[in-house]
N, C-alpha and C positions, 0 to 999 in steps of 0.2 A: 185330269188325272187325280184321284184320289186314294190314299192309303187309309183304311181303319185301324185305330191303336189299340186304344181301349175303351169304354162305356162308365161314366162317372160313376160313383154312388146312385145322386141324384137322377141318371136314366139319360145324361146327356152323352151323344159323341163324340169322342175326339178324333180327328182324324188328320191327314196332312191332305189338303190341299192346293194342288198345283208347288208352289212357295212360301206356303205360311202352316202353320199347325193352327188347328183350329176346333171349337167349342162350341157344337152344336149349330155348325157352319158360318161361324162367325171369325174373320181372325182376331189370335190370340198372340203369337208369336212368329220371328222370323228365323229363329236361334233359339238353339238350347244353351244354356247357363249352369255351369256345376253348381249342385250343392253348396261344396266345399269353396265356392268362392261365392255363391250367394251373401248379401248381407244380410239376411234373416234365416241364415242357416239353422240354427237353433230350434227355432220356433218349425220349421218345416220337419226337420228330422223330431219335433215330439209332435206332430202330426202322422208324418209317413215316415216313419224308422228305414226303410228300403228304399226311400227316395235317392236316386243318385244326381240328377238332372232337373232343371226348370223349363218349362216350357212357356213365359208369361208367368201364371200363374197358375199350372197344371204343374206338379209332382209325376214325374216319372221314376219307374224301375228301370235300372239298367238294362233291360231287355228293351223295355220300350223304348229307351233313349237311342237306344242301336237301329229299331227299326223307324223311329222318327228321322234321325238321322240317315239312314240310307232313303228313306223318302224326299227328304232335301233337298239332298246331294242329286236322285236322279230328277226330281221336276227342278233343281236348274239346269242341268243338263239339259233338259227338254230345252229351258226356255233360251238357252242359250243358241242353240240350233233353230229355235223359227224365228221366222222373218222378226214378228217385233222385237227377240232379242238381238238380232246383229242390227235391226236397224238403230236401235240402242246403244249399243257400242260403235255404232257408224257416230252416231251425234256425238258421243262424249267423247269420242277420239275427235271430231271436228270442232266441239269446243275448249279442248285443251289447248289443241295448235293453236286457235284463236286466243287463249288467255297468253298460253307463251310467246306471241309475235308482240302483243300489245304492252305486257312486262319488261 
């Protein structure tokens, strides 16, 4: 599953991938990160004035950060529903019982 965002300056892709945002298909990030709590807030918004969100090291518009995010949100959803996501939460619920018997 793939979402298209935007196209760099430089001609490259971003786009969401399955669970990651990603940079010319590479991943970049698992999470958006505000601006306003970035620590190089500063330095981004005299870059990108409309920046509202981080993606890694992609500047997003709040537009984009809306459609990154509903991208996300729906491939974990995906991934939570096929087999290798329950059988994933099969394991990490069987190795929690297993750290709390041995605690």
């Amino acid at each position: 599953m793939s979402t298209y965002i935007k196209t760099t300056q430089d001609g490259r892709k971003v786009e969401v991938i399955g669970l990651a945002v990603c940079l010319d298909g590479h991943k970049e990030a698992t999470r958006l990160v505000s601006v306003a709590e970035h620590p190089n807030r500063a330095a981004i918004l005299a870059v990108m004035p409309d920046a509202t969100h981080m993606a890694g090291r992609l500047p997003l518009t709040a537009e984009e950060a809306v459609a990154v995010q509903a991208a996300l949100d729906a491939g974990r959803e995906a991934y939570a529903r096929s087999p290798r996501g329950i059988s994933e939460r099969i394991r990490w619920v069987q190795n929690q019982a297993l750290a709390n018997r041995d605690g």
